[in-house]
ROMAR-525395 format. One record per residue: residue number from 0; z, y, x of N, C-alpha, C in turn. Coordinates in pm, whole numbers. Last residue first. Example, Ala and Ser with C-alpha at 12.3 -4.5 7.8 and 13.67 -1.06 7.14 Angstrom:
# ROMAR-525395
(r 1, (708, -225, 1285), (714, -106, 1367), (787, 3, 1290)),
(r 0, (780, -569, 1319), (780, -450, 1230), (780, -330, 1320)),
//
This chain:
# ROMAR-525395
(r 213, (9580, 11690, 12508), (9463, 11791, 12525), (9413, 11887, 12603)),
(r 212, (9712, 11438, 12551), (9737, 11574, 12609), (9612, 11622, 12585)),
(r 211, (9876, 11244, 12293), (9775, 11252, 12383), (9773, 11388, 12438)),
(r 210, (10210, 11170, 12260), (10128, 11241, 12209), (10018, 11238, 12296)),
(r 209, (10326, 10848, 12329), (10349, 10958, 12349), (10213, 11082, 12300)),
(r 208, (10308, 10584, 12328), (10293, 10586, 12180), (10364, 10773, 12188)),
(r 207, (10357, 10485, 12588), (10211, 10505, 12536), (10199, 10567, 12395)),
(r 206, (10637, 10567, 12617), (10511, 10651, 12709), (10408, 10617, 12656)),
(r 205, (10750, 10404, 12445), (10771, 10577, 12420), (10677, 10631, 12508)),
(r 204, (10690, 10176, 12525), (10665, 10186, 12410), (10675, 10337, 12372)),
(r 203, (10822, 10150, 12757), (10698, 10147, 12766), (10657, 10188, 12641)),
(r 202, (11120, 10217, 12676), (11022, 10314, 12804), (10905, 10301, 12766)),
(r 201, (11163, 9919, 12547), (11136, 10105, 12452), (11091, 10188, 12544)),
(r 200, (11100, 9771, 12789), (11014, 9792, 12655), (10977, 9886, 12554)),
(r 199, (11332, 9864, 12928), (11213, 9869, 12955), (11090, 9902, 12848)),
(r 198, (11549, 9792, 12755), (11574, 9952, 12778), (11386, 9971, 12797)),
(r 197, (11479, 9494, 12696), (11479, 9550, 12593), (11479, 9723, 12624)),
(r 196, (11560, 9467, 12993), (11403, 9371, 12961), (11414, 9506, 12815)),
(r 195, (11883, 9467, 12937), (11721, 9615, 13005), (11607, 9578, 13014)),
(r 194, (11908, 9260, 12826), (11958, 9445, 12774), (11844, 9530, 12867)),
(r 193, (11864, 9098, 12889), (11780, 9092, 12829), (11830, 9256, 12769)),
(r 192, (11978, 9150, 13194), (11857, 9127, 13177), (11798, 9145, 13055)),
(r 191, (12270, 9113, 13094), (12231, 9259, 13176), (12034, 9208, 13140)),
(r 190, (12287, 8872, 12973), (12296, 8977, 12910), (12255, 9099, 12931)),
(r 189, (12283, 8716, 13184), (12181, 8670, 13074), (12201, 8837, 13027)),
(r 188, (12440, 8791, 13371), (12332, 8818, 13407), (12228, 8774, 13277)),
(r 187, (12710, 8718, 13207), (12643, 8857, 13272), (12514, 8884, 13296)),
(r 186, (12696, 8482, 13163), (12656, 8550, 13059), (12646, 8705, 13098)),
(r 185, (12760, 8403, 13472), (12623, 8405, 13426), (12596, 8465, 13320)),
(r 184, (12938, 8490, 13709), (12909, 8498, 13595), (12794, 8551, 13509)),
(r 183, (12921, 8445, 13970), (12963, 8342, 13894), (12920, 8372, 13761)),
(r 182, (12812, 8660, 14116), (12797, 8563, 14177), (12834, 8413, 14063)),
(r 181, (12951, 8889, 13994), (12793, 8857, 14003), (12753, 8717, 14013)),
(r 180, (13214, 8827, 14067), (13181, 8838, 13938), (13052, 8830, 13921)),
(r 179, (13206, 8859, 14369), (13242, 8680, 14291), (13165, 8695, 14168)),
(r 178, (13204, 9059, 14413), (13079, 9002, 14448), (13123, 8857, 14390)),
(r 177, (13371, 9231, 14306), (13258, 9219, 14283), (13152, 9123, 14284)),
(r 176, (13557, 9156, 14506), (13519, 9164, 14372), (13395, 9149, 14287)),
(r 175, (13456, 9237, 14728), (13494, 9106, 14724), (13514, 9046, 14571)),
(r 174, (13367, 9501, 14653), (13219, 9385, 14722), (13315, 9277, 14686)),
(r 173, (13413, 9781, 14609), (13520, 9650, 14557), (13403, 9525, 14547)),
(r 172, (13272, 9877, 14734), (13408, 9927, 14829), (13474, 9809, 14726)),
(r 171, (13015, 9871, 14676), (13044, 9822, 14757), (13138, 9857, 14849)),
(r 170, (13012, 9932, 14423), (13012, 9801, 14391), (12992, 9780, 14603)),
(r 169, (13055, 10207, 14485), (13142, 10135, 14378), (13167, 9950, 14382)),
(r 168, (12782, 10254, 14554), (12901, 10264, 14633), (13038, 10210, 14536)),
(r 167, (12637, 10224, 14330), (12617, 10120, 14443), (12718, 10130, 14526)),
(r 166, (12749, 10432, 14150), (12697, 10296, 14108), (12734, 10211, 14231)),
(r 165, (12674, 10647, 14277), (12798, 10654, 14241), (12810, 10473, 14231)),
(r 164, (12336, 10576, 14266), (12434, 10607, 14452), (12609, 10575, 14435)),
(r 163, (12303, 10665, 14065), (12292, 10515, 14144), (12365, 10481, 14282)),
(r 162, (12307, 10922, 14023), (12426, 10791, 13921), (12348, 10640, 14023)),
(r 161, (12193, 11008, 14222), (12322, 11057, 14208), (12392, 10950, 14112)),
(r 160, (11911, 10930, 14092), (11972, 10870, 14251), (12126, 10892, 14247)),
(r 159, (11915, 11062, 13839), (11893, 10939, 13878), (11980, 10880, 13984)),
(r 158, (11895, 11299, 13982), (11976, 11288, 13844), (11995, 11115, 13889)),
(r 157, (11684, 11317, 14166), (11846, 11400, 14192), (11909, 11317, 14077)),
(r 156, (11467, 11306, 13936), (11494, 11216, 14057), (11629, 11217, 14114)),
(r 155, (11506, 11561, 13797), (11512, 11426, 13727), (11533, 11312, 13838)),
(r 154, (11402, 11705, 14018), (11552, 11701, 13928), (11620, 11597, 13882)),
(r 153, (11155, 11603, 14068), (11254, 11658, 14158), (11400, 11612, 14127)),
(r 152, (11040, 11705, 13797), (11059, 11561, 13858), (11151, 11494, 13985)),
(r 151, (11063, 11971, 13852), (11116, 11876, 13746), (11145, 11724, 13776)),
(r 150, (10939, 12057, 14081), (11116, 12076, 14084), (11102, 11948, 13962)),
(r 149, (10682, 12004, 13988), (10717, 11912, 14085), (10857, 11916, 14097)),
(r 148, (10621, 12150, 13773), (10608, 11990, 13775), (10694, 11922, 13870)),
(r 147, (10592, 12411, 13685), (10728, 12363, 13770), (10681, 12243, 13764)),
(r 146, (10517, 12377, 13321), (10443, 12432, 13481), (10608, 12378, 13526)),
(r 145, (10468, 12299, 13115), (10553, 12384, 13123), (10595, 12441, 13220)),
(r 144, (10284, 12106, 13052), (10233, 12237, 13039), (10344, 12325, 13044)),
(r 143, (10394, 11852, 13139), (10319, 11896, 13228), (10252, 12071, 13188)),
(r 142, (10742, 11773, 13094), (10602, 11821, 12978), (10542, 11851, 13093)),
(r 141, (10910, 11459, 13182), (10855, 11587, 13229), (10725, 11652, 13115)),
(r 140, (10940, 11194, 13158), (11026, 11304, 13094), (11020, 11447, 13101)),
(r 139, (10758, 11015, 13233), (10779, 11019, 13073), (10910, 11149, 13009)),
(r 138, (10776, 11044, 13478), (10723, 11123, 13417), (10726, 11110, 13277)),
(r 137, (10947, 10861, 13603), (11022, 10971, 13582), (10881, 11073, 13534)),
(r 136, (10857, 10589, 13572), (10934, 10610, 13493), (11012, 10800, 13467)),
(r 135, (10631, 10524, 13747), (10650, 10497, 13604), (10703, 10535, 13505)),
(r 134, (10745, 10609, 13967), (10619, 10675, 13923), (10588, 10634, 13774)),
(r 133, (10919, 10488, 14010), (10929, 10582, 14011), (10826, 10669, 13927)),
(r 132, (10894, 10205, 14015), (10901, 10261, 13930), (10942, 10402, 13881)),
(r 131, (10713, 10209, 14238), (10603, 10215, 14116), (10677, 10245, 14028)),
(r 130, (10885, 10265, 14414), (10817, 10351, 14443), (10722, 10357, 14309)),
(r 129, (11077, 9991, 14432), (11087, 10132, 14360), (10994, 10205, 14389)),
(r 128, (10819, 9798, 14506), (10862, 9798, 14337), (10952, 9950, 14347)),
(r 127, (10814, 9825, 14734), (10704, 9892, 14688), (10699, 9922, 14569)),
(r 126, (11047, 9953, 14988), (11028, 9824, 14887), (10917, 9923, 14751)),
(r 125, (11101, 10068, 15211), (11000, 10012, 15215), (10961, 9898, 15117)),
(r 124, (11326, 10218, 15079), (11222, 10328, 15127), (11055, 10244, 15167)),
(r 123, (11541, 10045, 15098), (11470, 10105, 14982), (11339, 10165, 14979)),
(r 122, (11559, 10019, 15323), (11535, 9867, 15272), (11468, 9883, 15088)),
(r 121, (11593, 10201, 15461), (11436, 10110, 15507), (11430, 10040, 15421)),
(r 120, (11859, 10241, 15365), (11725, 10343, 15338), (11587, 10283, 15409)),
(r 119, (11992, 10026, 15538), (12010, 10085, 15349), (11892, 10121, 15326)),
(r 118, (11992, 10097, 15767), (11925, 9973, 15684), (11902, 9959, 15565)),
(r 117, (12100, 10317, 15826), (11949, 10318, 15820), (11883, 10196, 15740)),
(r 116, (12346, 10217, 15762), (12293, 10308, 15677), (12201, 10352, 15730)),
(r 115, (12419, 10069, 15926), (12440, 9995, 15766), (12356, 10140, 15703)),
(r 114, (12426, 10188, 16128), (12274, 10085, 16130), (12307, 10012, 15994)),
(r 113, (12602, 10338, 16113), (12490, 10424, 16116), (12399, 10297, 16090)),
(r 112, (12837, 10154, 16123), (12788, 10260, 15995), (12625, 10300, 16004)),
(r 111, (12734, 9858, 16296), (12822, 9967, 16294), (12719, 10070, 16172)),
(r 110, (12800, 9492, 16110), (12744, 9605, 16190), (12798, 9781, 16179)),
(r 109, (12884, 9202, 15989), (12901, 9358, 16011), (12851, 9357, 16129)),
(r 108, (12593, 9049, 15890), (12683, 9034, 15969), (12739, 9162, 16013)),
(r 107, (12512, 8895, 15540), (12463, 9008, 15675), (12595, 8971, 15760)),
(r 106, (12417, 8634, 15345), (12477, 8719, 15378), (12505, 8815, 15524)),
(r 105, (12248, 8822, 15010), (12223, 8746, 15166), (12300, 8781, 15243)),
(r 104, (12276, 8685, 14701), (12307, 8801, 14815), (12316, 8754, 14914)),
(r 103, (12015, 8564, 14534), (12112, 8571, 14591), (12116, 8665, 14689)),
(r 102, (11981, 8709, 14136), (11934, 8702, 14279), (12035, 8670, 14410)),
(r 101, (12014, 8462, 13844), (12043, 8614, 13946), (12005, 8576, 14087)),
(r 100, (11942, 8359, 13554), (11905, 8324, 13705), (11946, 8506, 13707)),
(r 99, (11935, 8370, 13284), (12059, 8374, 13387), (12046, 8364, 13471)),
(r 98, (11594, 8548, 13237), (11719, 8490, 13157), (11883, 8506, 13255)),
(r 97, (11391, 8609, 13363), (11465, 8547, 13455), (11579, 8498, 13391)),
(r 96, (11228, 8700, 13177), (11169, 8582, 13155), (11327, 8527, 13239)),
(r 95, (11365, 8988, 13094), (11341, 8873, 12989), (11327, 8743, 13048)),
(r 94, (11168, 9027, 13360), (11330, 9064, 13362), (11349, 8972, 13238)),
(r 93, (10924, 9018, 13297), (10964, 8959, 13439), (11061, 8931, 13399)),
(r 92, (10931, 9215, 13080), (10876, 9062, 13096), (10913, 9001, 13171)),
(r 91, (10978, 9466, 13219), (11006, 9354, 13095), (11055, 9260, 13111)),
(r 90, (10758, 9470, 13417), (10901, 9474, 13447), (10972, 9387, 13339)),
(r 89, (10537, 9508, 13207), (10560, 9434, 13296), (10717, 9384, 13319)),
(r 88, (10641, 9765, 13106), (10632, 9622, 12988), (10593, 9524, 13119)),
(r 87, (10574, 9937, 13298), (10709, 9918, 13265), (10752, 9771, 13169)),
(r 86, (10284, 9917, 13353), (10370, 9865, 13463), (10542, 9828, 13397)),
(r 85, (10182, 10056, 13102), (10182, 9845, 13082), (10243, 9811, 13242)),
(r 84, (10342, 10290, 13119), (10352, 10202, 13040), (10298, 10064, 13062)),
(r 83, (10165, 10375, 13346), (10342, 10375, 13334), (10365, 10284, 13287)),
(r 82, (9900, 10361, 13265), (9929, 10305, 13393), (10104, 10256, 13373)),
(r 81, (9927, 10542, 13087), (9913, 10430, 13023), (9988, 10298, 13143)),
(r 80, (10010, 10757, 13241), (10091, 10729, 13098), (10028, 10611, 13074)),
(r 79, (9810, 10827, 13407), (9946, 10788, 13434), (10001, 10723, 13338)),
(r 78, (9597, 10847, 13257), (9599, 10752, 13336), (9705, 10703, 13358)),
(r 77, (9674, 11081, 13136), (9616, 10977, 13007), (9645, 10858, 13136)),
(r 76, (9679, 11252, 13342), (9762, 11239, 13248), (9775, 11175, 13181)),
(r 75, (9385, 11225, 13395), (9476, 11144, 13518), (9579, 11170, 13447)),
(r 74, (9260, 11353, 13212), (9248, 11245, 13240), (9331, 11161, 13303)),
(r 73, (9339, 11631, 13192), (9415, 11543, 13103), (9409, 11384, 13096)),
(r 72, (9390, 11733, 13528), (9331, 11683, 13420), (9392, 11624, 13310)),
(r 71, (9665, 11817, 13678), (9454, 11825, 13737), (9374, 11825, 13654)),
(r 70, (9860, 11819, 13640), (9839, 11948, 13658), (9677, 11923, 13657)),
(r 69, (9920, 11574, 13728), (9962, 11559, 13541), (9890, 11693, 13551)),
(r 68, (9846, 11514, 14005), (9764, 11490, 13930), (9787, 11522, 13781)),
(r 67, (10059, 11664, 14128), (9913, 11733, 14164), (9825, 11677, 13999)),
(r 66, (10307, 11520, 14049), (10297, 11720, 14038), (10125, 11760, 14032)),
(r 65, (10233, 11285, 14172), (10274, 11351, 14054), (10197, 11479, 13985)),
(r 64, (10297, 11368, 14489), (10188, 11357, 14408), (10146, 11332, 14229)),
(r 63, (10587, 11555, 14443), (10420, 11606, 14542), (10286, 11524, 14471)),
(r 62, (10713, 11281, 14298), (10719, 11448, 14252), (10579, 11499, 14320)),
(r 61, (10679, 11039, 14469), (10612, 11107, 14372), (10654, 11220, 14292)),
(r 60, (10780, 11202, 14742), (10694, 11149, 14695), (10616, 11169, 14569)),
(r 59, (11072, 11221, 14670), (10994, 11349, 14713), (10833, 11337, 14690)),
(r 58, (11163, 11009, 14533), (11154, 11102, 14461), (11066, 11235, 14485)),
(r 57, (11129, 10871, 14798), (11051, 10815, 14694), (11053, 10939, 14595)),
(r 56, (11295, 10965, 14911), (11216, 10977, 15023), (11128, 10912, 14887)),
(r 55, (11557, 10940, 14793), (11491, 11051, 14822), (11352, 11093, 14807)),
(r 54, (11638, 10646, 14851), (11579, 10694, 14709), (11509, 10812, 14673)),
(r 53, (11720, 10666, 15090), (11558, 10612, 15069), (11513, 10631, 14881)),
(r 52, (11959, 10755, 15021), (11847, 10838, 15107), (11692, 10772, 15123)),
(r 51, (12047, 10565, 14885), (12026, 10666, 14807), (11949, 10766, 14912)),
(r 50, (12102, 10319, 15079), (11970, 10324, 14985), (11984, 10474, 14884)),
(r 49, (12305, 10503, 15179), (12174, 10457, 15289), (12053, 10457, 15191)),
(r 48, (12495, 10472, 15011), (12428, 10620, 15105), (12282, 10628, 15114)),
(r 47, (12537, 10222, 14974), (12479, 10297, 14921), (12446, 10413, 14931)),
(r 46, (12657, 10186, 15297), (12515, 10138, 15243), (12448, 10208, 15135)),
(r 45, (12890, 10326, 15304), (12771, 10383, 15368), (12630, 10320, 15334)),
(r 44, (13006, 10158, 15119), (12993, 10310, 15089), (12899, 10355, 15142)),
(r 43, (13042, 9925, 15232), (12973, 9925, 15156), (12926, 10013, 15082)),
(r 42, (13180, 10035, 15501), (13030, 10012, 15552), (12963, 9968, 15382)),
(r 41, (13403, 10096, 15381), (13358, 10270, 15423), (13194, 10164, 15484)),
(r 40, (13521, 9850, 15279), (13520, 9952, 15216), (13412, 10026, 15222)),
(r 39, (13407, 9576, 15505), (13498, 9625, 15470), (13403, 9750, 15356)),
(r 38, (13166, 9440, 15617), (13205, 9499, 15703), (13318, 9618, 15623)),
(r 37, (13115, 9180, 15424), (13093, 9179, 15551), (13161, 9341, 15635)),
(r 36, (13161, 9344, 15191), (13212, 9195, 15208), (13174, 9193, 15396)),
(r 35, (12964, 9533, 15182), (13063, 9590, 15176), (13201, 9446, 15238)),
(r 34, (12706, 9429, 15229), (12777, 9476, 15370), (12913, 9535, 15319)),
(r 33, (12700, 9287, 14979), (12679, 9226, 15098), (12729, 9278, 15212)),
(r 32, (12702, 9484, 14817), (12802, 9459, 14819), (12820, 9297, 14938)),
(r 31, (12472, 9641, 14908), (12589, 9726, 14935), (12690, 9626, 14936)),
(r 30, (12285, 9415, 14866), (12251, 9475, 14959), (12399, 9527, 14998)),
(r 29, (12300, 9471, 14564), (12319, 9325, 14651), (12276, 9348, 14797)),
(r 28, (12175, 9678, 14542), (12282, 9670, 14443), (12379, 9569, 14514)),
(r 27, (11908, 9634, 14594), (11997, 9752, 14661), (12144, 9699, 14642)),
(r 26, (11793, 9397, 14451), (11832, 9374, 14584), (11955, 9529, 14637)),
(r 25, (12063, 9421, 14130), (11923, 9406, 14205), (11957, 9445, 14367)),
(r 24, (12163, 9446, 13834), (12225, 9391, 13997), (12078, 9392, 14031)),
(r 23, (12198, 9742, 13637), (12160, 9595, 13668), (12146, 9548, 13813)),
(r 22, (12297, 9959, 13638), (12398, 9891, 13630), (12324, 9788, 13632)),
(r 21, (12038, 10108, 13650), (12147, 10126, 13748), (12249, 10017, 13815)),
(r 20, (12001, 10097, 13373), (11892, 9986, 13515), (11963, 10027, 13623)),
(r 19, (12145, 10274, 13283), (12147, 10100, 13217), (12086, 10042, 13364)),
(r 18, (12117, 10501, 13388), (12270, 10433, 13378), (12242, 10278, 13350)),
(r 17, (11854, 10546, 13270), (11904, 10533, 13412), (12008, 10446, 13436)),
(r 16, (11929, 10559, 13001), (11787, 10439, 13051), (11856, 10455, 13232)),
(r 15, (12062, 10784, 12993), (12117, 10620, 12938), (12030, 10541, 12982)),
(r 14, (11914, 10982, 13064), (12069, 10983, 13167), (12113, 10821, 13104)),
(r 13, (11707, 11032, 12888), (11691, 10950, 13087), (11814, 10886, 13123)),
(r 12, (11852, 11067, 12697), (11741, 10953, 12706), (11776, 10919, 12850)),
(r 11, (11953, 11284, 12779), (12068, 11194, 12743), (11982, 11068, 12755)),
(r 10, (11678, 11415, 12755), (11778, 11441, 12915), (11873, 11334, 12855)),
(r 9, (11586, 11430, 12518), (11484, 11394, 12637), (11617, 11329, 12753)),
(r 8, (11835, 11593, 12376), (11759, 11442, 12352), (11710, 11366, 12462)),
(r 7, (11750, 11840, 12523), (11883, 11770, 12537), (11843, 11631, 12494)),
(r 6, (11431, 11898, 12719), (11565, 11866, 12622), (11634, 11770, 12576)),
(r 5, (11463, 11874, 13083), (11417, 11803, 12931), (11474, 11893, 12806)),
(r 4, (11501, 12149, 13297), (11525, 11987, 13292), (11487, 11960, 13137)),
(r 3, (11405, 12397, 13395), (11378, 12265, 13500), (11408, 12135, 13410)),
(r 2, (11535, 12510, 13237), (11375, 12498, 13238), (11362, 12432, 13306)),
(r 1, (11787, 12570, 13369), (11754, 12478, 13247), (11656, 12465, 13190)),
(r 0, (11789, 12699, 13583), (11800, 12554, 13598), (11764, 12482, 13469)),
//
């Protein structure tokens, strides 16, 4: 297992850049504590279920294609990595620019478990921003000459989803809570933003200013 994953440095890197954009409110995030407020405890639990099974369905993804291209050339290695990088300084930017503006939570109407938790995973599974930052973000931790590409990324994906999933179900068994504190407090949202506008930037700045692959 432990060829599968970074070194230790590499791996505490991911496990704090994750944890940080984890903890920033976004639609999933506002999603759980929408049905957690609307349909009690065990439907804001099942939501984050829901979007952690569409988190899957992205990890499986780009791991398979991933895996093909860091293995093909040093070209499409050079591609990714730059590609990564000015998508992640994007993000940034966006995030920096929104300052205290937060997103509103829409509000749903309980429904039964299973359709809080297909809805979950369509709602992740068809949103196009995680899928780029998947691809953005979980190869800056993988060496491509250390073969296994695809478990790695794999892993690293598992790693991820597992602290987001803990994350989202959290924030949707204490939704009524929760959901005021989002909802009102703005030096929160100034702060969460320019804290990970800033996590982003060092991402982007560590994938292009990463060794060239020969």
């Amino acid at each position: 297992m432990t060829e599968l994953l970074p070194s230790l440095p590499s791996l505490l890197a991911f496990i704090a850049a994750g944890l940080a954009l984890n903890l920033t409110p976004g639609p999933d995030m506002l999603y759980c504590a929408a049905r957690g407020a609307a349909g009690g405890r065990r439907a804001g639990i099942v939501s984050a279920l829901g979007i952690g099974a569409g988190s899957l369905v992205h990890t499986a993804f780009a791991a398979l294609g991933l895996a093909a291209l860091l293995m093909a050339s040093s070209l499409a290695f050079e591609a990714i990595r730059w590609g990564g990088a000015a998508y992640l300084l994007w993000i940034a930017w966006q995030t920096w620019r929104q300052g205290d503006l937060a997103p509103n939570a829409r509000d749903v109407a309980p429904a039964g478990l299973w359709r809080v938790f297909a809805q979950g995973a369509l709602i992740n599974v068809l949103n196009p921003k995680v899928a780029l930052f998947f691809l953005a973000f979980l190869p800056q931790f993988v060496d491509p000459a250390g073969g296994n590409v695809a478990l790695k990324l794999i892993v690293l994906g598992m790693i991820f989803n597992f602290n987001g999933t803990i994350i989202n179900a959290l924030v949707g068994a204490l939704a009524g809570t929760a959901g005021q504190f989002l909802a009102r407090n703005a030096g929160w949202w100034r702060w969460q933003n320019r804290v990970t506008a800033g996590i982003l930037a060092a991402l982007a700045a560590r994938l292009a200013l990463a060794p060239a692959r020969s």
